[in-house]
N, C-alpha and C positions, 0 to 999 in steps of 0.2 A: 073868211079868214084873209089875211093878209098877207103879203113874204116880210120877212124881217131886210131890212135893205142898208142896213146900217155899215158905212163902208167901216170902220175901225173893228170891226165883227165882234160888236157886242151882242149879248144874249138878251132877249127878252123886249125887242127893240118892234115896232112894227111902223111901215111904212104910213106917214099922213094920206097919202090919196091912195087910191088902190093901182095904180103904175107909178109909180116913183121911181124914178133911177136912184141904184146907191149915193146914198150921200150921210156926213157925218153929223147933221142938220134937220134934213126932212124926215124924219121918224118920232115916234112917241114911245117913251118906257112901259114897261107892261104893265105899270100902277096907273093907267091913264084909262079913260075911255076908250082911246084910239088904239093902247096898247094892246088892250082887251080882244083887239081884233087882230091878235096873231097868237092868238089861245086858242088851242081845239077846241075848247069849250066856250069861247066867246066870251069866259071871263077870267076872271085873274086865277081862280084854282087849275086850268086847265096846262097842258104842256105846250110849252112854246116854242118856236125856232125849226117849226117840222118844214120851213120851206125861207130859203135866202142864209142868212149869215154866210158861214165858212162852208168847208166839206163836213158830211157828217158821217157817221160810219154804223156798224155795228158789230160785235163781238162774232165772228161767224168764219167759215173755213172752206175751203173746196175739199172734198173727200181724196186724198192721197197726193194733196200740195199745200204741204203744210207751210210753206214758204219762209220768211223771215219772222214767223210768229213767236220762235223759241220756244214752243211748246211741243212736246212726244204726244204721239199716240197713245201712250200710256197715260198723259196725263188728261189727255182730253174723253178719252173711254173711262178717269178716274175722277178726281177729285172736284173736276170742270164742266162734267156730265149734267147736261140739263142747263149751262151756261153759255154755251156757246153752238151756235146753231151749223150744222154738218149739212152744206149742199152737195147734190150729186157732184161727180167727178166731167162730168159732163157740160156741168154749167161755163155760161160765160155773161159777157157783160149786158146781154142782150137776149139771153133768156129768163124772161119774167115769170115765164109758168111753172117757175119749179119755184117760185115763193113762199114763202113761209108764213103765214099770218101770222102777227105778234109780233114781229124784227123789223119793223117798218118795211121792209120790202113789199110785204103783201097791202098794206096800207096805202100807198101813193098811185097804184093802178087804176084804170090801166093804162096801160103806157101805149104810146105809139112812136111812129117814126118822123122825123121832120128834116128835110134836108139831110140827112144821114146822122142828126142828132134822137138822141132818146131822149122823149120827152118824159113826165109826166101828168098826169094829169093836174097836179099844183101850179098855177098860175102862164106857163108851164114852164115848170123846173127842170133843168137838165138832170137825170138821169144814169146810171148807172147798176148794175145787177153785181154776182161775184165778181170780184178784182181783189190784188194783191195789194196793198200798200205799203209804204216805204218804212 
């Protein structure tokens, strides 16, 4: 695979050589040979962009900080159930063992530590476990 390195952070974009610095130039679209090579699957039906472009998230919550989500308890033990994945209350940005297989969290391990950065094991991609965002 490849990281997608496309500084205008387009999708589906993957880097020509296998280290390329961002640039809005050295990449290839994901209809391309080259693109092919930032598909999980290596080719065009697979999902693209699991490592480079922007930040990426996932639908998910820390158990009793519901934070700036605007969602209740009620609605996420309701209608949301089964869509949004509940980490312990415990978690932080840096604990990977409480991962979830299916949410990409469990996918990118394992992780290590590298100068006080989290890595992953993708290329390596910086990192992060539960956090809040804005």
């Amino acid at each position: 695979m490849r990281i997608n390195n496309n500084s205008n952070y387009l999708t589906g974009y993957a880097a020509n050589t296998q280290y390329a610095l961002a640039s809005a130039t050295n990449n290839s679209a994901y209809n391309t040979p080259v693109g092919y090579l930032a598909s999980t699957t290596g080719n065009i039906s697979g999902i693209y962009d699991m490592s480079g472009g922007a930040w990426e998230y996932v639908a998910g919550y820390k158990d009793g900080d519901l934070g700036s989500s605007g969602l209740t308890m009620e609605e996420l033990n309701g209608i949301y159930k089964g869509y949004v994945d509940v980490y312990p209350s415990d978690s932080s940005t840096s604990t990977y063992s409480k991962r979830i297989l299916g949410d990409a969290t469990g996918e990118m391990g394992p992780f290590y530590d590298y100068n006080n950065f989290n890595l992953s094991n993708w290329y390596p991609s910086y990192s992060f476990f539960v956090d809040t965002a804005p």
